[in-house]
N, C-alpha and C positions, 0 to 999 in steps of 0.2 A: 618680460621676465617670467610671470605664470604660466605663459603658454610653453616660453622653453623649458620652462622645468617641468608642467606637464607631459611634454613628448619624451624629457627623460624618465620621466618613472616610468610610463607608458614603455618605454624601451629595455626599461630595466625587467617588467615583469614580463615581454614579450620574450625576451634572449631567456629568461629563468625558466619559462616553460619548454623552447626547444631545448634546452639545456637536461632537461627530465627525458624529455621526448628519443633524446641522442641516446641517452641512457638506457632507456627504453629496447633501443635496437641495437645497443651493445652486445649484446647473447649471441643476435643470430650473425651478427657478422664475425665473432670471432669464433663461430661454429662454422662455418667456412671455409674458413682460413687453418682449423682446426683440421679439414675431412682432406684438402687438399695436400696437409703433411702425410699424409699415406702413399703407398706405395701403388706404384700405377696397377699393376697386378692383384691390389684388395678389392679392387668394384668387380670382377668376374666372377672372384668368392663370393662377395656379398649376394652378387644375384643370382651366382647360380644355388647357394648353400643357405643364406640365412635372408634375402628380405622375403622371397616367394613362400615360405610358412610364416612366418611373422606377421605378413601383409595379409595372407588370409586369414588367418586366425584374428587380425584383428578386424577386418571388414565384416566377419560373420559375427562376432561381437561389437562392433557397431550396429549393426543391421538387426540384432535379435534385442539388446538392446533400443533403439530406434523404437522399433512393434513395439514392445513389452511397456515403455514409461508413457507412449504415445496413446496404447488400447489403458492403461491403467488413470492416467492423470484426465484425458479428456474425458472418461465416463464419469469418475467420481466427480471431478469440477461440474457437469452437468445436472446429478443426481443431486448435488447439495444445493442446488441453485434454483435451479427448475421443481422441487419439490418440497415440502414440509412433511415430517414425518419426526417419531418420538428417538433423539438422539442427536438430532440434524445440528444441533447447536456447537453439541460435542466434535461432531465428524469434520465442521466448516476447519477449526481448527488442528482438530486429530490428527487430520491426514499431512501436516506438514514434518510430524514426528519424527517421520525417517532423516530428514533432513538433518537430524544430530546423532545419525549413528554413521560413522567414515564406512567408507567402500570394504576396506580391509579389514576393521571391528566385526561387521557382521560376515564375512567368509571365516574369519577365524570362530568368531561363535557357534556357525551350522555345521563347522567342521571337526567340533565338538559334540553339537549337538543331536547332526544325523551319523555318530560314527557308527558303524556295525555292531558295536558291544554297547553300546552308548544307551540310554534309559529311553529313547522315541524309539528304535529298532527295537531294544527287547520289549518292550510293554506291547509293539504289533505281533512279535511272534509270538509272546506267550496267549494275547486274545487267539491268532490264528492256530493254536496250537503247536507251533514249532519248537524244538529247542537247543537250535543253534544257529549262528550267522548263514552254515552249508545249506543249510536246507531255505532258509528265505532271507531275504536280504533288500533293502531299495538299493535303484541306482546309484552308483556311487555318484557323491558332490562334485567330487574335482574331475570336473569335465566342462565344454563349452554350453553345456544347456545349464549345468549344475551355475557358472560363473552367470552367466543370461538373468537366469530366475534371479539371482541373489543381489547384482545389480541392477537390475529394473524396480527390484522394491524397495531401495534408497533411495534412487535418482528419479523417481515417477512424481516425485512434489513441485523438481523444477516444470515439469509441465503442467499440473495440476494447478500450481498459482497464478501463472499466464493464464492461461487459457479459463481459468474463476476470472477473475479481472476483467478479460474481455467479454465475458457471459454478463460479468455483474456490470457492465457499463452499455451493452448493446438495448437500445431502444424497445421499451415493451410494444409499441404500436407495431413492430416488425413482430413480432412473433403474435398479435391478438388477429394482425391482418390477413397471418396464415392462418390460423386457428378460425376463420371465419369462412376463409377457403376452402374448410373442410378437414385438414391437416388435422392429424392424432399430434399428442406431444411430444411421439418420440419421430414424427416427419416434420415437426418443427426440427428436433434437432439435427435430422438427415441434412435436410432439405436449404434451412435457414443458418442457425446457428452455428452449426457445426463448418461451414464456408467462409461464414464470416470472422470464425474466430481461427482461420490457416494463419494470419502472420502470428500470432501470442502462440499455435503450439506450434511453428516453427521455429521460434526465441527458443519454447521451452523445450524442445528435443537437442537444439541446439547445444543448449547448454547442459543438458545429459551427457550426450554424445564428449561434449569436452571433458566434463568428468570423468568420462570412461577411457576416455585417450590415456586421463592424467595416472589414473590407477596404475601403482606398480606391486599393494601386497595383494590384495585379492584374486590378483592376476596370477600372481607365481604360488600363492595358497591353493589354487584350485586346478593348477597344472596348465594352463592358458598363453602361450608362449605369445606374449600381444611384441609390438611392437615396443612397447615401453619398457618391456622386462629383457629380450631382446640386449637393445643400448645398456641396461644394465649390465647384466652378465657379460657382456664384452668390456667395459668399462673397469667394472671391478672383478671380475672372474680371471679375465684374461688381459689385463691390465694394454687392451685396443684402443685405447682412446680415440684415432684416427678412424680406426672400424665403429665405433660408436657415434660418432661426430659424422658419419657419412649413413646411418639409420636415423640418427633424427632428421639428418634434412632429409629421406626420404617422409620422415613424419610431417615433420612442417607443408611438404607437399600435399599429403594427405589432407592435411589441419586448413588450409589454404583451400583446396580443392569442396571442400565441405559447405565451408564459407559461402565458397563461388554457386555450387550448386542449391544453397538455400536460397541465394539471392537471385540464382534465375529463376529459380521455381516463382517467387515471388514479383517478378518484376512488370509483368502487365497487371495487375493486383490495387486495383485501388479502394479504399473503404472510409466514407464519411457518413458522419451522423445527418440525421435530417434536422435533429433542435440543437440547440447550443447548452438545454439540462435534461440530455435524454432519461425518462423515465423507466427506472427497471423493472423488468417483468414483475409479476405477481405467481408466486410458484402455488402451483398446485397439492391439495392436501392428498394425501396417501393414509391407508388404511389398513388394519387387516391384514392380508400375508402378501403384500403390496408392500406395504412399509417395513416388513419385517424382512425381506428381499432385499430393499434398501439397503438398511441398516446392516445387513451381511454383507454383501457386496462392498460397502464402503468402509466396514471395518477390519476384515480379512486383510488387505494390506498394510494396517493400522497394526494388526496384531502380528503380524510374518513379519513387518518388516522395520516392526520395533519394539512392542511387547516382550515378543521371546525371546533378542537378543538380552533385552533388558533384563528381563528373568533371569536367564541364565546368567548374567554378571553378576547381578545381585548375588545370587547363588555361591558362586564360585569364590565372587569375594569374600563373604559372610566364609566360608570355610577356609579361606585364604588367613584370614585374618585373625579365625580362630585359632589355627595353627601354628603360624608365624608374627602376629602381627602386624606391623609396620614394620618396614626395613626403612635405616636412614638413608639405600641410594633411592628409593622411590621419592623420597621428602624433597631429595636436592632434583631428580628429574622433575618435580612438579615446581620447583625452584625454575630450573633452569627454563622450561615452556612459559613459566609466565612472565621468566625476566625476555624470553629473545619476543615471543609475541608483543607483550606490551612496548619495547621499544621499534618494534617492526611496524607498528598499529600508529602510533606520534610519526613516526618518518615519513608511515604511506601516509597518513591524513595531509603532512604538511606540503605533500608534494603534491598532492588530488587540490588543496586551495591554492596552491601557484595555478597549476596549470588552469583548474575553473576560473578564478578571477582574471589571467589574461584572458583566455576566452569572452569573457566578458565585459572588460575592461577597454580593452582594446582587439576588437573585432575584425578580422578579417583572415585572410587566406592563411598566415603562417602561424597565428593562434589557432584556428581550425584542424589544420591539419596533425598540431602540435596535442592537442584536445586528441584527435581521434588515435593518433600514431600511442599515444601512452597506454593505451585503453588494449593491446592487441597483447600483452604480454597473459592477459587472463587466456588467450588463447592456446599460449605456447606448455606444453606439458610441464610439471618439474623438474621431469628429469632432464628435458631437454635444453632448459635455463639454467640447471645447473652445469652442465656442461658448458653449456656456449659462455657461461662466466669463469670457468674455472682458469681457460687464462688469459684474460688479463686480469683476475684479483691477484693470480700466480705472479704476472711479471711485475704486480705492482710491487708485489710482498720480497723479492728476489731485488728491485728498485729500490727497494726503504731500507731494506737488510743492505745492499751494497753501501749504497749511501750514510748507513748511521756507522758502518764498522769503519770506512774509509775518513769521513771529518772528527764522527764521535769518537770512534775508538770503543764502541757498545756496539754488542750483536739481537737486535731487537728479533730476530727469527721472523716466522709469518706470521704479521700480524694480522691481516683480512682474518685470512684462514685459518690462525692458530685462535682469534681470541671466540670466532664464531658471527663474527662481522659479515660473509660472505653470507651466510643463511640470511640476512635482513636483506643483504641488497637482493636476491632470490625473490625472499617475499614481495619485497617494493615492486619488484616487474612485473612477478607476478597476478598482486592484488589491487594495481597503480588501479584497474578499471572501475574497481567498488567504490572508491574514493572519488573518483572525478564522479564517475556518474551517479553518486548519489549526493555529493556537492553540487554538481551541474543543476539537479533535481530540487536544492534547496534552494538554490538562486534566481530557479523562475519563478518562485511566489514571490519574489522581491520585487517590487515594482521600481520601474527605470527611477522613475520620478524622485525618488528617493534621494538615487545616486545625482541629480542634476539641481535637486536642490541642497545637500550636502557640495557639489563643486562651489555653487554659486557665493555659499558661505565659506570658501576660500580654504576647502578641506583638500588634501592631497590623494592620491589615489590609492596610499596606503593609508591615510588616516579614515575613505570612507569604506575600505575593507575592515579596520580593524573599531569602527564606531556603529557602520551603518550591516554589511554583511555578516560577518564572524557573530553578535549577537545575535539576529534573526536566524543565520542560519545552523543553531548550538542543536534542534532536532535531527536536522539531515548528517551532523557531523557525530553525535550519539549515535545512529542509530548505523551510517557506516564502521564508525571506530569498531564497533561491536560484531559485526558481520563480520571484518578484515580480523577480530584479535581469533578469534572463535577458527576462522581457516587457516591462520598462521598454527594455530595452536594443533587442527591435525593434517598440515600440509605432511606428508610423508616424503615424499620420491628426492626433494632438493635439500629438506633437512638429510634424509639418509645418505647422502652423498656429499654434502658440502660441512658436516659435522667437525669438531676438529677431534682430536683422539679422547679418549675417557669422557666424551661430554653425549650424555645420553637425555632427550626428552620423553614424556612421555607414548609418543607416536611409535620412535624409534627401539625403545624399548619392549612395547607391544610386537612390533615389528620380529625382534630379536627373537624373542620368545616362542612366537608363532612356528619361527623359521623353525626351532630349537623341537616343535614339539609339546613341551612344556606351557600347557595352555593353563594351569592353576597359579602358573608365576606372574602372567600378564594380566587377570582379571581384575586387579584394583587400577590397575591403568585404564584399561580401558572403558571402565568403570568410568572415572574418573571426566575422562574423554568425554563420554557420553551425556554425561552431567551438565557437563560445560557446553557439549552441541545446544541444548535445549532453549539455551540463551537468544539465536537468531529466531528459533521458532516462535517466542514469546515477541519477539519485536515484529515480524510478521506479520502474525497474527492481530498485534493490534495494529497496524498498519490497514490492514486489511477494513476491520471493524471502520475506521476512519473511511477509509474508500466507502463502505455500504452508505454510510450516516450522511458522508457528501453526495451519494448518487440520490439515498431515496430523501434527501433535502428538497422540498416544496417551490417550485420557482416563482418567483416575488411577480 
């Protein structure tokens, strides 16, 4: 009898996970099904009219991007590593800053900040002597280098903590054995480091690169016709849905093709330690206009690409506020993002422990795959989950409405859609990957042994999840929940699209405003936003401190 009731729980958590896993791929198949309702004569428009600008403009923003977080994240992660100098302490953490200011807060911010009449423009002409916009002026922002620069100094942290991480765990004896060969510090990093750490900055351009797919304000704030703005403005401009639904899937090909080609670059690639507690380097001291070099170089991005937005919200708020105050629709938008994130943040977790615990519960090919397949929505844009959900949440909502007017005799309307229910399932696909993988990440400090002697004392497979796992692993489930509430709260492109009418978040309302012009209406928002990013950097960061403390830990 315990053996069959073991393979039924066993069966029960296994079907729960493909059950997420289905879900999962719900978007792209009714995206599909979605492109194929068009008219056979829309695919000759698309490519002869709209994917061939779209597609390059977004490739050349990939690609300048790419350079940009790739020359910025791997030097600083080396400088803070490989060297000690006065400030290094600050910078270790500093430089993850960016990471809580959204892709669209900071275009809206430079787009205020380097206007032509704007207070950085005139304070250079009145030094250079000028006195008007006609006579000197910088390049305008809203262009593809202006988009380039302003996303590389957001997104340049996901490379910069990869690629720390694999600096701070590669073996000192590798780099003392170059250094005895003769090797300067900075052909250690040519030569040594800088090879060994290709798989961590190909994660971390990686997942730049996905960011930048997912941007839809900075995009169309700076004039940037990407492929994500694109499906919008066919979507909502021109009410295409068929023509929008046949640009993401050329996206997803793109988003696929990316994939593929990180993983060939890397596939002959192999790297193992020589000890089982490699010891980390010993960084070298700097001095003098040596460290003062440093500390510039490492904080220039620090200050461009979160100081100044930050200043300037402050700023604008502080006038905002003195002006107007508080308005109560701002109170109920800061309402509304922490009620949909907080319950978007309990759904993904609960769905990231199904899926980890089959994975580990019950091991093999169709939990694995179930594991991996959930994990692929962080890949898919927002805009382009929003779409591929819209209908079947549509045909559910038209399903529940047929159904309660026909037995009840009550017309419930759309419910997905109307109550804002569809923006959670959105985020679930979207953020399903934080959750498994950083539940997956708390469960291997769990030792088997645990789970085999919790069986032996006659525990079931949910009592030794909810005795022996869910305690031990309350770290890795904080510090995911936190990460997921934080991206829910400035997911833009699938809240702006799966919203229901009069229900404004804080993102979206930034959004509005930008659009609008009216950049003194959106500063407490984004303000706000911003505040709140600061949250995963603080988890990070001590993250991180834990990784040093476990590397430079003494072997017994």
């Amino acid at each position: 009898m315990r053996t069959v009731s073991r393979r039924l729980s066993g069966l029960r958590w296994r079907l729960a996970a493909l059950t997420i896993a289905a879900f999962v791929c719900l978007p792209v198949a009714a995206l599909i099904l979605t492109a194929f309702e068009g008219s056979a004569g829309l695919w000759p428009h698309m490519l002869r009219y709209v994917l061939p600008t779209a597609l390059r403009e977004t490739l050349l923003l990939l690609l300048g991007v790419g350079m940009l977080t790739t020359l910025i994240g791997t030097t600083t992660a080396w400088i803070v590593t490989a060297y000690t100098f006065p400030g290094r302490r600050f910078l270790e953490w500093g430089l993850l800053l960016p990471l809580a200011v959204p892709t669209y807060i900071i275009a809206y911010a430079y787009l205020d900040i380097l206007h032509p009449v704007g207070a950085v423009q005139g304070a250079l002409r009145h030094l250079l002597g000028y006195s008007s916009p006609r006579e000197f002026r910088l390049p305008d922002i809203r262009s593809m280098w202006g988009c380039i620069f302003l996303l590389g100094l957001v997104l340049y942290p996901y490379v910069y903590l990869t690629t720390r991480s694999m600096f701070l765990t590669q073996a000192a004896n590798l780099v003392e054995v170059s250094r005895t060969l003769g090797n300067r510090r900075h052909d250690v990093f040519r030569r040594v480091a800088l090879p060994l750490a290709r798989p961590a900055i190909a994660v971390g351009v990686s997942l730049a690169l996905m960011e930048t797919l997912n941007d839809i304000g900075a995009s169309e704030f700076l004039g940037v016709k990407t492929l994500t703005v694109s499906i919008y403005t066919s979507w909502v401009s021109r009410s295409d849905m068929p023509g929008a639904a046949q640009i993401s899937l050329a996206m997803l090909v793109l988003v696929i093709g990316l994939v593929l080609i990180e993983r060939h670059a890397r596939r002959n690639q192999r790297y193992t330690a020589t000890a089982q507690r490699p010891r980390a380097m010993t960084p070298s001291r700097l001095t003098g206009y040596r460290a003062a070099g440093a500390f510039v170089l490492c904080i220039t991005p620090i200050v461009l690409g979160f100081v100044a937005p930050a200043v300037y919200l402050c700023a604008e708020a502080y006038k905002r506020y003195r002006f107007a105050g508080l308005s109560d629709r701002l109170l109920g938008e800061v309402v509304n993002t922490i009620t949909v994130s907080t319950i978007a943040t309990v759904v993904i977790l609960l769905c990231g422990l199904v899926v980890a615990y089959a994975a580990r519960t019950c091991p093999g090919r169709q939990t694995a795959i179930a594991a991996r397949i959930s994990t692929v929505g962080y890949a898919v844009p927002g805009t382009v989950l929003a779409l591929g959900l819209l209908m079947p949440v549509g045909a559910f909502d038209r399903l529940l409405s047929s159904g309660a007017e026909r037995y009840l005799g009550v017309s419930v309307g759309l419910l997905l859609l109307g109550s804002g229910s569809a923006i959670v399932l959105a985020y679930c696909v979207r953020f399903m990957a934080i959750a498994t993988g950083g539940i997956e990440a708390g469960f291997s400090r769990i030792s088997p042994s645990l789970d085999h002697a919790a069986r032996m004392l006659g525990q079931t497979s949910a009592g030794v999840f909810r005795r022996i796992h869910l305690p031990l692993s309350k770290p890795a489930l904080v510090s995911a929940g936190l990460l997921i509430f934080v991206d829910c709260m400035k997911e833009l492109p699938a809240t702006l699209l799966l919203r229901p009418l009069n229900f404004e978040t804080l993102a979206t309302h930034l959004y509005g405003e930008a659009a609008r012009g009216t950049y003194e209406e959106a500063s407490i928002a984004a303000l706000l936003i911003v505040a709140i990013g600061i949250l995963p950097v603080v988890v990070l960061s001590r993250v991180g401190r834990i990784e040093r403390r476990e590397t430079a830990a003494p072997t017994a």
